[in-house]
N, C-alpha and C positions, 0 to 999 in steps of 0.2 A: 054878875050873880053868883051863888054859891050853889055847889053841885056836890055831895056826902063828902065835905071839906076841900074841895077843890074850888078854885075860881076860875073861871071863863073869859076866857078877850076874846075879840074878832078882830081882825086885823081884816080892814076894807081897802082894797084899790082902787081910782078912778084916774078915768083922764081928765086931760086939766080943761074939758069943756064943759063938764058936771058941776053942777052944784055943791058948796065946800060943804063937809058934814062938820055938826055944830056940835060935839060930844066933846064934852071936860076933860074926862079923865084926861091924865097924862103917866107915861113912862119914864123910866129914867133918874137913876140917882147919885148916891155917891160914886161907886163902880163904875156908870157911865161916865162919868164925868171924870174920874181919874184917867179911865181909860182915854177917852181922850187929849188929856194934859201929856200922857206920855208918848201918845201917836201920833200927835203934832211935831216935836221934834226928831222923833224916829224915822218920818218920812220925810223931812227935810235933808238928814244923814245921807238914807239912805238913796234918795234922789241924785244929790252932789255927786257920789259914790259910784252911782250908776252910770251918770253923766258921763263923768271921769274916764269912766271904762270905756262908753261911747267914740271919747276924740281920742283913741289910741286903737281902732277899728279900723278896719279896709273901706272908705267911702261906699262902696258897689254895698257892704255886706247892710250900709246904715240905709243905703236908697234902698233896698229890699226890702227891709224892715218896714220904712215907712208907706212903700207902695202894698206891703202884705198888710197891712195895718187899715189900708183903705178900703184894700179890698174884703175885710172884717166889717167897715163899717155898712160897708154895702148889701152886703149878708143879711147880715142884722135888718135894716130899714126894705129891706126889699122882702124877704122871706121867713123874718121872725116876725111877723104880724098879727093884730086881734088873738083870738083866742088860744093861740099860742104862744104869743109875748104874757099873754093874762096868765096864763099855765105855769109857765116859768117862773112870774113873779111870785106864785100863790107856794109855788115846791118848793122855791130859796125861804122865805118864809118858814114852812114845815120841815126842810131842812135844818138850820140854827135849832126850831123848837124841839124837833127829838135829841138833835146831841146834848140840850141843857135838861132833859128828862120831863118834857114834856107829854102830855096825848094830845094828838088832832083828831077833835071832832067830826068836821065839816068842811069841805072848800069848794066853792061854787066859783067857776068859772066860766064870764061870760067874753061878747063879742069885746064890750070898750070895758070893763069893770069884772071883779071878783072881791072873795073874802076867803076867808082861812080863821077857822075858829078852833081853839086849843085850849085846852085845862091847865092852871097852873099852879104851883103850891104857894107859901111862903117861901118854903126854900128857894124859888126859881124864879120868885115875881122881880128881881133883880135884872135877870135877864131877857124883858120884857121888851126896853128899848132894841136891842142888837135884834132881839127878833123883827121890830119894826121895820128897821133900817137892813135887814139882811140883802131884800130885793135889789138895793142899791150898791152897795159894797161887796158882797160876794162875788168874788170871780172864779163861776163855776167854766165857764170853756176857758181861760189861761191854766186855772191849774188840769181842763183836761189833754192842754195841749203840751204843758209840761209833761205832764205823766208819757204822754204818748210819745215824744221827744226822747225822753227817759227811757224808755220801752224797745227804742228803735235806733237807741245806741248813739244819738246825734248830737248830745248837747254841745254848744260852742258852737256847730256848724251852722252854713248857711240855711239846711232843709228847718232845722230847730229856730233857727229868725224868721222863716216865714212864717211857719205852724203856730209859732207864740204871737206872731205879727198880727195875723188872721183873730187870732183867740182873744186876745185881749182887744181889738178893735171891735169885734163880737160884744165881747164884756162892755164897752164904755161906752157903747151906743145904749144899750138894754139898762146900763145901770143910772145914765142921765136921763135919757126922754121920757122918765115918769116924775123925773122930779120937778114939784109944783107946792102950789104955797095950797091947792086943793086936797094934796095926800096929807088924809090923817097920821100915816104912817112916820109923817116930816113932824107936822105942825104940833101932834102931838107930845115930843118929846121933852123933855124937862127943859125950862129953856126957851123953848118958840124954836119958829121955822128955821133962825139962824144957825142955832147951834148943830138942829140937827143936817143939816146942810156943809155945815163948816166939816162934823163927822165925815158926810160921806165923801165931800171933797179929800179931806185927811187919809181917808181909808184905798181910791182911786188912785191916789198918788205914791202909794207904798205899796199897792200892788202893781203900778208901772215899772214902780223901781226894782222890785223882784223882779217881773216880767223882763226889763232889760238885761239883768245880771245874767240870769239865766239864759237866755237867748244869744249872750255876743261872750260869755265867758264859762257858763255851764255852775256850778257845784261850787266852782272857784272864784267864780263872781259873786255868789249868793253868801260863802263865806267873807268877800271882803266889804260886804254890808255891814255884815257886823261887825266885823273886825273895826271897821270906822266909828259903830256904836261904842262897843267897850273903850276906843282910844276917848272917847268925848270923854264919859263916864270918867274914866280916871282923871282926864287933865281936873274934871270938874272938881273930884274929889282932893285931886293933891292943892290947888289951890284954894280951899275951904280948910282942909286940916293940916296944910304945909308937908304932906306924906308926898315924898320921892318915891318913884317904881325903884330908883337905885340902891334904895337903900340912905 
């Protein structure tokens, strides 16, 4: 509906034992859809990249990783529950919507279920989809385990593999177990359930790959992510226009 020029979505969450909601609309367009043509291969990169980093690591620092990693997922499933896992999902949501110059309405958060209602222009109805999908791809505790890491002077060390281990295990338990072929928030997107799935699969996996860069090399890991993007990039380009870096 229209509101003194603005437009209105709800963005509704359920668990996947509810009933699907049956609403048309859909989000998502060219932008999304670029966006994800080019985050598909970027997280491929930069996964390899991180890998990389991985088998040239101290064994102990990788079994750490993975046992802090567990002990994230357990967090999550034991203690981020009902109306506070609903909480979360409703802020990352409102989150995305104010940085794209959004208002929020409304967000009702219950025990299994909530919603998150926000105004949106033309200018921003673009950004409709990423607001959807934010719940699932934002990785709000890696980057605040980063920061804190960052903070406390550790990156590359062991203390900064667990804290990122924990954080991002946090993150991928909260950013999968809502996804359902019942979330409007999936099924909705341009596309069907696939695409938006294929998204947040895409997006999981390039925030691991930071998360590892980060965690077993610090700033110098995070730069040789890209550094691997820019080398694709060129080869791509020198072999299309026959241009040598050499000259």
């Amino acid at each position: 509906m229209r509101d003194n020029g603005f437009r209105v979505w709800t963005s509704r969450h359920k668990k996947a034992k509810e009933v699907k909601d049956t609403s048309s609309d859909t989000v998502g367009g060219f932008a999304f859809l670029l966006s994800l043509c080019l985050l598909l291969p970027t997280s491929i990169i930069f996964f390899r990249t991180a890998i990389s980093q991985i088998t040239h690591a101290d064994i102990l620092t990788v079994i750490i990783f993975g046992a802090s990693f567990l002990v994230g997922l357990f967090i999550a499933h034991r203690f981020i529950r009902d109306h506070i896992s609903v909480l979360i999902h409703e802020w990352k949501h409102g989150i995305v919507s104010n940085l794209v110059g959004n208002r929020n309405k409304k967000m009702e958060v219950n025990k299994n279920s909530g919603s998150l209602q926000y105004e949106y222009t033309k200018k921003t109805s673009h950004y409709n989809a990423f607001i959807a999908l934010a719940p699932y791809i934002l990785p709000v505790f890696t980057f605040l385990g980063a920061l804190l890491s960052f903070a406390l002077g550790t990156a590359g060390s062991q203390r900064t593999v667990i804290i990122v281990g924990i954080a991002y295990g946090i993150d991928l338990l909260m950013n999968a177990r809502d996804v359902s072929p019942v979330q409007t928030d999936i099924t909705l997107i341009r596309g069907g359930y696939g695409v938006g799935v294929t998204y947040i699969c895409v997006w999981n996996l390039l925030t691991l790959s930071l998360a590892l860069a980060w965690a077993f090399n610090g700033a110098q890991g995070i730069g040789e992510l890209f550094a691997a993007q820019f080398r694709l990039f060129v080869d791509i380009y020198s072999g299309v226009t026959g241009w040598s870096p050499e000259g």
